[in-house]
Residue frames as qw, qx, qy, qz and C-alpha x, y, z in Angstrom:
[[0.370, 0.848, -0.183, -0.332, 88.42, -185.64, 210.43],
 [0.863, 0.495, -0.078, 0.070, 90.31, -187.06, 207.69],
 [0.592, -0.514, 0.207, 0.585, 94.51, -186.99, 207.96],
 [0.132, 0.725, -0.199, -0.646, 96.37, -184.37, 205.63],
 [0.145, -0.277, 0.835, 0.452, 97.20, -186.91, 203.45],
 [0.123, 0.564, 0.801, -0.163, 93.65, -188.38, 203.08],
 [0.037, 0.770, 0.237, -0.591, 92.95, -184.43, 202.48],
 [0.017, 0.576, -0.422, -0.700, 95.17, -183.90, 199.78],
 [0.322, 0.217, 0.837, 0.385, 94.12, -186.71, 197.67],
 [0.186, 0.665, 0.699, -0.186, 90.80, -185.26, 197.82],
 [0.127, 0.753, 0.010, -0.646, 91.73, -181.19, 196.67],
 [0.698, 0.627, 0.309, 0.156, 91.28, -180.54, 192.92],
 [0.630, 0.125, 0.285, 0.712, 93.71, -178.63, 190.58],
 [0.027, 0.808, 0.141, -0.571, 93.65, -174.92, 190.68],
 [0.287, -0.059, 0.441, 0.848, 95.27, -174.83, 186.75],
 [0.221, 0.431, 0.579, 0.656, 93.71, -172.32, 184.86],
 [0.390, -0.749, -0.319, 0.430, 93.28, -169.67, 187.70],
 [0.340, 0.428, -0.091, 0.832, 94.80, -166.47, 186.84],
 [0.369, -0.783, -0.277, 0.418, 95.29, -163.92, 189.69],
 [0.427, 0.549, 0.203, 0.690, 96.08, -160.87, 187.09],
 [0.039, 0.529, -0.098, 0.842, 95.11, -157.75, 189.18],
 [0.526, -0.688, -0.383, 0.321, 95.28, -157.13, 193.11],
 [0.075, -0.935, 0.099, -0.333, 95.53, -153.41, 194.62],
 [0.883, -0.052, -0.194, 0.425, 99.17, -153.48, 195.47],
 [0.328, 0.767, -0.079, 0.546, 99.79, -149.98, 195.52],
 [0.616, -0.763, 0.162, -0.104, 100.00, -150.04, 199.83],
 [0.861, -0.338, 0.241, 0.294, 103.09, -152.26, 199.56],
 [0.402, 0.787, -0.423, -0.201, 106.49, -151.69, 198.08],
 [0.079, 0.307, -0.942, -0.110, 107.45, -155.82, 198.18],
 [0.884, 0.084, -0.086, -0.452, 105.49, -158.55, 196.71],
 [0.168, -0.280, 0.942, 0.075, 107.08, -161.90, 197.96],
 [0.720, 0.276, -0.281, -0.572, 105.56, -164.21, 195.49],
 [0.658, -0.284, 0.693, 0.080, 105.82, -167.49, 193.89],
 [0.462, 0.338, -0.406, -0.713, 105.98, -168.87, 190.63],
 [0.647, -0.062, 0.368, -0.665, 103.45, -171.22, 190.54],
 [0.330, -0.100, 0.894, 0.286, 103.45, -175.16, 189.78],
 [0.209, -0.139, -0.722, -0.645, 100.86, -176.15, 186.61],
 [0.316, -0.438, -0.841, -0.040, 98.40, -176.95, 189.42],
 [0.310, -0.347, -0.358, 0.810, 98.46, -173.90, 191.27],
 [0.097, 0.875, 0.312, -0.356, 96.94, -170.41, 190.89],
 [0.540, 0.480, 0.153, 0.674, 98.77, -168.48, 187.85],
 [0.211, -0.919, -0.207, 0.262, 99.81, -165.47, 189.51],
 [0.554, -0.156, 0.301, 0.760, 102.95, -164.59, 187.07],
 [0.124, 0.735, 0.280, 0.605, 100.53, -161.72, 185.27],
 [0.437, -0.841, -0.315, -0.050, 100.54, -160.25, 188.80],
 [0.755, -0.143, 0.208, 0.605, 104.41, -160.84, 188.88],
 [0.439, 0.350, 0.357, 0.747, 104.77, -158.78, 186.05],
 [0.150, -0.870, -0.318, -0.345, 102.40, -155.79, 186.82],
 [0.657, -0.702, 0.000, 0.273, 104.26, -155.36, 190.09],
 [0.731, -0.087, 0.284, 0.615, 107.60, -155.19, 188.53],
 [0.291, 0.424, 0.356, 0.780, 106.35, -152.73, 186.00],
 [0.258, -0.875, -0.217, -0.348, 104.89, -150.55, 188.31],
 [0.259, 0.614, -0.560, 0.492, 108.57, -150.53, 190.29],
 [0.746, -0.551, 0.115, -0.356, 107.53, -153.01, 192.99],
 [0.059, -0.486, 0.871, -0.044, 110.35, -155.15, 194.34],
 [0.962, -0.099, -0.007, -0.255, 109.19, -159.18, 194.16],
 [0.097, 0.451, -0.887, 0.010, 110.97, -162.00, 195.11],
 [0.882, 0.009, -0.388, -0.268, 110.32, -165.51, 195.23],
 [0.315, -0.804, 0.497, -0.083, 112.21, -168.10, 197.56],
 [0.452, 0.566, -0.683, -0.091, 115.04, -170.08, 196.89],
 [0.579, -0.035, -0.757, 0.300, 115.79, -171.86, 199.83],
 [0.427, -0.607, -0.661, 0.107, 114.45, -171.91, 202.96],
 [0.550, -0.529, -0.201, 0.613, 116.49, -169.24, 204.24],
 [0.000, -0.449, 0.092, 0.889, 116.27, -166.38, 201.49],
 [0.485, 0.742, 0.402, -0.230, 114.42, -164.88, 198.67],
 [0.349, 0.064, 0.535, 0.767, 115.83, -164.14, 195.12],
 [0.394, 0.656, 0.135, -0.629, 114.33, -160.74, 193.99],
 [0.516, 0.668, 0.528, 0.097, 113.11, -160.54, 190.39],
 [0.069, 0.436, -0.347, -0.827, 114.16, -158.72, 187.37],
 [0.494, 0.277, 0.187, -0.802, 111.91, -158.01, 184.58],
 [0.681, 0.351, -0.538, -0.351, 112.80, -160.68, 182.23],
 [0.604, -0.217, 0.695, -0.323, 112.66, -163.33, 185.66],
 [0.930, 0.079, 0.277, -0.228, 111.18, -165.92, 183.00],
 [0.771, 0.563, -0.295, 0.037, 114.36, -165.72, 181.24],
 [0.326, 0.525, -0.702, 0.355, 116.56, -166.88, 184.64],
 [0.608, -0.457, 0.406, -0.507, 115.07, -169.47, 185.79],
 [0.451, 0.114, -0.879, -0.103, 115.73, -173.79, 186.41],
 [0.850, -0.320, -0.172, -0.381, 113.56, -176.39, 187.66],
 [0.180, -0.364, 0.833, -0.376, 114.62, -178.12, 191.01],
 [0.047, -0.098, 0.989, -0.105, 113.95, -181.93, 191.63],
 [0.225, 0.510, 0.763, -0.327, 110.07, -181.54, 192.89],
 [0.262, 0.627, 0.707, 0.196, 109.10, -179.24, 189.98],
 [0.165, -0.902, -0.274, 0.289, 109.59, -176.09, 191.47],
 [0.663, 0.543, 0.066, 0.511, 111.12, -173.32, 189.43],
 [0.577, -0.688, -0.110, 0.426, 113.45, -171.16, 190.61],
 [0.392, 0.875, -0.222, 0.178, 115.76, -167.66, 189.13],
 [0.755, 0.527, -0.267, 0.285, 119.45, -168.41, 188.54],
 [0.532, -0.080, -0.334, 0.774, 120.47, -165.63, 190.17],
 [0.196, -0.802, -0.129, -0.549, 119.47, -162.15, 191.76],
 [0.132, -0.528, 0.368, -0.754, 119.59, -160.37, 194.94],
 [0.471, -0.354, -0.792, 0.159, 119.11, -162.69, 197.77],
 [0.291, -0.548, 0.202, -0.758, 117.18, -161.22, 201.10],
 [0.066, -0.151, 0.744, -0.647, 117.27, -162.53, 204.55],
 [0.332, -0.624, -0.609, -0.361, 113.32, -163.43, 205.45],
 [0.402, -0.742, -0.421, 0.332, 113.68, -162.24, 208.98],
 [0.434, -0.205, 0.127, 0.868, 115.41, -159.42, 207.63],
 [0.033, -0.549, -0.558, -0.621, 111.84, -157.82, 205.58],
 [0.062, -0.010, 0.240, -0.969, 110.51, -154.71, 206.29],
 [0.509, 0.599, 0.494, -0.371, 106.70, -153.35, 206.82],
 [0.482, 0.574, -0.253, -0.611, 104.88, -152.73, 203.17],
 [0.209, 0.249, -0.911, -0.255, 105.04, -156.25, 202.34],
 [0.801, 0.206, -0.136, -0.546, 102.66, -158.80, 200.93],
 [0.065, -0.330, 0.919, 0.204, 103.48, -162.30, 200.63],
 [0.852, 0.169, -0.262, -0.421, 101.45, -164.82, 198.39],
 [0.051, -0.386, 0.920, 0.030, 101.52, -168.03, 199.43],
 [0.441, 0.101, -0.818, -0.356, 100.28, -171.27, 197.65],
 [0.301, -0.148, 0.882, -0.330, 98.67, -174.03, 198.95],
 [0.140, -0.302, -0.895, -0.298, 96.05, -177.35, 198.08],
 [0.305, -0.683, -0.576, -0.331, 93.39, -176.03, 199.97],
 [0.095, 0.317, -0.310, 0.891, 92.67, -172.87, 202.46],
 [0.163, -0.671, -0.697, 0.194, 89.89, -172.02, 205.10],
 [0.036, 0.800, 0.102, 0.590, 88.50, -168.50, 204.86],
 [0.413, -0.873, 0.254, 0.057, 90.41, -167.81, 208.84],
 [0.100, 0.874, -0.472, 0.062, 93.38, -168.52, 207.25],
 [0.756, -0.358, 0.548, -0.013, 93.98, -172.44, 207.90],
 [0.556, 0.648, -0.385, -0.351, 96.34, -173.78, 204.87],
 [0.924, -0.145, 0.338, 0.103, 97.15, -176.97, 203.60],
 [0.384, 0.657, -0.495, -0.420, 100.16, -177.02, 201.41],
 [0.765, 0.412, -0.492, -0.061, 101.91, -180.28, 199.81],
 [0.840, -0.529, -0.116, -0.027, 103.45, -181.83, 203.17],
 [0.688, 0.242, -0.313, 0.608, 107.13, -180.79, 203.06],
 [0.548, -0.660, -0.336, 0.388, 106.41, -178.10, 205.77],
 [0.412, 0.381, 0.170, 0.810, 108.20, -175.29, 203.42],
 [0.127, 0.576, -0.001, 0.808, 106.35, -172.46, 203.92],
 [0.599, -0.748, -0.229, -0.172, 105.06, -173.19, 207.14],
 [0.669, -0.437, -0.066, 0.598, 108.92, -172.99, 208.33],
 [0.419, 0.331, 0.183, 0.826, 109.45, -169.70, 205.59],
 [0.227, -0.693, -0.441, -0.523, 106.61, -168.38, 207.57],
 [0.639, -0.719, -0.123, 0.245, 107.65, -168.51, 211.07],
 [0.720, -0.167, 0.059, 0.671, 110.68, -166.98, 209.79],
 [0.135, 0.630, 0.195, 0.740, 109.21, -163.60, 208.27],
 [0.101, -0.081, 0.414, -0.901, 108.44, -160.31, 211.13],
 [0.204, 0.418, 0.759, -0.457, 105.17, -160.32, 212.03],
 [0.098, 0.591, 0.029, -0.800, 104.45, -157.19, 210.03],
 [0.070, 0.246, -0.688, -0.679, 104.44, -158.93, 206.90],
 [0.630, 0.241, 0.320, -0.666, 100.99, -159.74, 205.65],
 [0.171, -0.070, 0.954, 0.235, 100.12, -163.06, 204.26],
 [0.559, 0.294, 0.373, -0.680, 97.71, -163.82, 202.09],
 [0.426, 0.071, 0.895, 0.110, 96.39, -167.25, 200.40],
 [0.412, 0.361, -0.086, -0.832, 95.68, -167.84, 197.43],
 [0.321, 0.272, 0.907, -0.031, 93.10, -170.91, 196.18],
 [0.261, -0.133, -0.511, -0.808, 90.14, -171.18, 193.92],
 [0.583, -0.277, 0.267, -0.715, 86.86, -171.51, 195.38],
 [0.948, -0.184, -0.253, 0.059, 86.85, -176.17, 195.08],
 [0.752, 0.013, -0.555, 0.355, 89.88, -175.49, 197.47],
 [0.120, -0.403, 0.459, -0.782, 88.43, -173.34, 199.90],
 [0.481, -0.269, -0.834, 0.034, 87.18, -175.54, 202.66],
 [0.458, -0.716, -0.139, -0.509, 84.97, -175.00, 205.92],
 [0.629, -0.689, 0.351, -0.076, 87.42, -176.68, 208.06],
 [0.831, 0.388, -0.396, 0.044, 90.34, -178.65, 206.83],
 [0.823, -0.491, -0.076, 0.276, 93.18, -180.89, 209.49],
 [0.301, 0.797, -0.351, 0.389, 96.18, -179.10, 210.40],
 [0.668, -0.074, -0.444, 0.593, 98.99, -179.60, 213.26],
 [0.456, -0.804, -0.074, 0.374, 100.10, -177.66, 216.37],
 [0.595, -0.326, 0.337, 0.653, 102.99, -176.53, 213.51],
 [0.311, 0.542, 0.565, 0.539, 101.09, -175.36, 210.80],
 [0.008, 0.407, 0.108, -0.907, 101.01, -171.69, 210.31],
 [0.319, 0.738, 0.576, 0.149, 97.88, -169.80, 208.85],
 [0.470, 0.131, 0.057, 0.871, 97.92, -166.93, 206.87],
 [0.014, -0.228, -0.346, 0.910, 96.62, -163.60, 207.57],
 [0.529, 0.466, -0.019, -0.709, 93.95, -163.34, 204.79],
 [0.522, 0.207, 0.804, 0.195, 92.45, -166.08, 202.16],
 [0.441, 0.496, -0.142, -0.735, 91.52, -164.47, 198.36],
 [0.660, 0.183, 0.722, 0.099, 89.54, -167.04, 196.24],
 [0.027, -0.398, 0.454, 0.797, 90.09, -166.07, 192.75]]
């Protein structure tokens, strides 16, 4: 098999995805993300949540989440690699999340058991090992970046569920 790097060249661009409407009502936190240009749009999904009185947050730094407030697109700044981030808000602990939680997480390409490739800095595979078990993960990709088998490490965490949009 190919190396991750080799892998990534190969995955296409997920812009123009929109993940607008997922049955959220089981959870009362949506850890999210807000999504680079290449990624899955999921910031209608952002918004629904919010307006239906779900908590979201996003994370900042390896070590907490920054919840969301409704006008989130008006407090946020781009960091070095692209990623945007809010200003300010309520930080939260990851190991510190309760049950009723969702997390979305990104990535270049997924396997339908849950094997994920992201972008090679190892983020969320260390934001993951830091959440409870309880919390329920679940990838999101478009169907050119779900694969039948893609290379991973002895470090790489998969998530709990793959949704191809």
């Amino acid at each position: 098999m190919e190396t991750k790097q080799e892998f990534r060249k190969q995955c296409p661009s997920q812009a123009g995805a929109i993940l607008s409407d997922l049955d959220l009502s089981s959870y009362e936190f949506l850890l999210a993300f807000i999504p680079l240009s290449t990624e899955v749009d999921i910031t209608p999904l952002i918004d629904s949540a919010l307006a239906a009185g779900i908590k979201v947050a996003v994370p900042k730094l390896l070590d907490e989440f920054v919840c969301l407030k409704p006008n989130w697109r008006d407090n946020l700044y781009r960091l070095p690699n692209g990623t945007m981030c809010p200003i300010e808000g309520e930080t939260i602990d990851p190991s510190k999340i309760k049950e009723n939680t969702l997390m979305l997480v990104p990535g270049l390409a997924f396997t339908q058991d849950g094997k994920r490739l992201g972008r090679g800095g190892g983020f969320y595979d260390r934001l993951l090992s830091k959440l409870p078990s309880n919390v329920e993960t679940l990838g999101i990709c478009t169907e050119g970046t779900l694969f039948s088998d893609i290379p991973t490490q002895v470090h790489d965490k998969r998530v709990d569920r793959v949704l191809v949009v």
